[in-house]
C-alpha positions as CSV (number, residue, x, y, z in Angstrom):
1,X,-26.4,29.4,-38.0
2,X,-26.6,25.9,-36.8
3,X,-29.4,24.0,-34.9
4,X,-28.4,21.6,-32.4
5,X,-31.2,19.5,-30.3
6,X,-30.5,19.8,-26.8
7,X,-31.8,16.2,-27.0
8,X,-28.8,14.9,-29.2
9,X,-26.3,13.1,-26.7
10,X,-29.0,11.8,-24.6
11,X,-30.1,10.3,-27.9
12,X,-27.1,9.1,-29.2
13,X,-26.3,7.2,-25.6
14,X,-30.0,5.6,-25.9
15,X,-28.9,4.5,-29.2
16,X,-25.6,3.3,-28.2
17,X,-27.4,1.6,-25.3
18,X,-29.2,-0.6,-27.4
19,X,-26.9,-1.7,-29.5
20,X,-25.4,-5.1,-30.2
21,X,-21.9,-3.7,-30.5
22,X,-22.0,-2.7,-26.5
23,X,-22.3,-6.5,-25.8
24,X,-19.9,-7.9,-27.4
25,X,-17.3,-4.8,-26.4
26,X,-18.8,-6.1,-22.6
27,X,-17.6,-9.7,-23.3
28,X,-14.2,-8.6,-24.9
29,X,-13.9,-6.4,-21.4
30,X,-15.1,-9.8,-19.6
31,X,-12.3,-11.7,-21.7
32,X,-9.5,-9.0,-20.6
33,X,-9.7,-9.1,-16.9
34,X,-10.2,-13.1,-16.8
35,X,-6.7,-12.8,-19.2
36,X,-5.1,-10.8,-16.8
37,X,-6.6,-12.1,-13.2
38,X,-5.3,-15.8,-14.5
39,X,-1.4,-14.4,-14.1
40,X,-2.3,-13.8,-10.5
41,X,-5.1,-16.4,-9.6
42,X,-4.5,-18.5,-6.9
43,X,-8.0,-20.1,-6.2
44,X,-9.9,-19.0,-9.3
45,X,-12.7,-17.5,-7.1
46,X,-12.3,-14.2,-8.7
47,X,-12.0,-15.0,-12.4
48,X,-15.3,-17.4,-11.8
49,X,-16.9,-14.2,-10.5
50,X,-16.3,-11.5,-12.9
51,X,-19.3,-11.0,-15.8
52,X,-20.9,-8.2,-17.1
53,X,-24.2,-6.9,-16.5
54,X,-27.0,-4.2,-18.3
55,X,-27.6,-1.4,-15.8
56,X,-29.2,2.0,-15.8
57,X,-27.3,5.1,-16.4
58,X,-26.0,7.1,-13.4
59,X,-26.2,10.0,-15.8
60,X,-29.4,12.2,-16.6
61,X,-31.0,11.4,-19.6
62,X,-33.5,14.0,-21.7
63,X,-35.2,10.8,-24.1
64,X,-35.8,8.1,-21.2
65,X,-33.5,5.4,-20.2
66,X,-30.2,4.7,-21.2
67,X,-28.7,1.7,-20.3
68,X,-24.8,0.8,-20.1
69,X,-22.8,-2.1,-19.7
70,X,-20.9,-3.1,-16.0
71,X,-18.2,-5.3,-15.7
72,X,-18.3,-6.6,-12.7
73,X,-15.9,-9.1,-10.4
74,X,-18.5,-10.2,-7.5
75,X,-15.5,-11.7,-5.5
76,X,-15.9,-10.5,-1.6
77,X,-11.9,-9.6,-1.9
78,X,-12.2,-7.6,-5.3
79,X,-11.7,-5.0,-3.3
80,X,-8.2,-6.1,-1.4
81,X,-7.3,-8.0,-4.6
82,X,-7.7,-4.7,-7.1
83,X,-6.5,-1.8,-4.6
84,X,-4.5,-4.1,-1.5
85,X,-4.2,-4.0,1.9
86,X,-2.9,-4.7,5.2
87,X,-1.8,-8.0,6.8
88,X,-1.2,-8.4,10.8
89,X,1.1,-11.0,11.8
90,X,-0.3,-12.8,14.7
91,X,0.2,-11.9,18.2
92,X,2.2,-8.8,17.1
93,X,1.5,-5.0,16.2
94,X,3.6,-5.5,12.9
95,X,1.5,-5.3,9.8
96,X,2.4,-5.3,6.0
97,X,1.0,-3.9,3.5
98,X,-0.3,-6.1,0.2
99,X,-0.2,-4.2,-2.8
100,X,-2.9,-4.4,-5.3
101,X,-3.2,-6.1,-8.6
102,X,-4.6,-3.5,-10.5
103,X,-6.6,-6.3,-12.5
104,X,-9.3,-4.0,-13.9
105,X,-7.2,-1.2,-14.4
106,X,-4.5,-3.8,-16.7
107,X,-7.6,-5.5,-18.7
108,X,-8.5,-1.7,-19.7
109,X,-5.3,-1.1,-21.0
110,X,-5.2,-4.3,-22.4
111,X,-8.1,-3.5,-24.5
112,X,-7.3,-0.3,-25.5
């Protein structure tokens, strides 16, 4: 019979945490959304506000703090530009509907 430490993916997640390799996979995930936001940029606002960023884990952990990687795009549309949403035409009750550009969603595939 086998022994396993409760401990173990809290432990390997610290681990990963730290590592040098999590950075440069954040830049490549930087690198894919600026590739794929440039087919669809108008201004450039959002591409100049996507980076990545260290943050705590949302999860648990048994050994202390683990800390992951965010790619984030800091645009105050990110939200319209990734998901859509609705336009009104002026002096009317018409509205459209803008679909999304599913930025993140393409860079993730992208780097897969």
């Amino acid at each position: 019979m086998s022994y396993v430490d409760p401990r173990a993916g809290s432990m390997a997640a610290q681990i990963a945490g730290e590592s040098a390799e999590m950075d440069r996979v954040a830049v490549r995930g930087v690198r894919a959304v600026r590739s794929v936001a440039a087919a669809h940029r108008l201004t450039g606002n959002y591409i100049d506000k996507v980076f990545a960023t260290e943050a705590p884990s949302v999860l648990p952990s048994k050994v202390g703090p683990i800390k992951d990687r965010l790619i984030v795009a800091d645009d105050e549309a990110a939200v319209s530009i990734e998901h859509g949403h609705m336009v009104r035409f002026k002096n009317a009750r018409r509205v459209r509907f803008v679909p999304g550009q599913h930025i993140m969603g393409k860079a993730l595939q992208v780097m897969s």
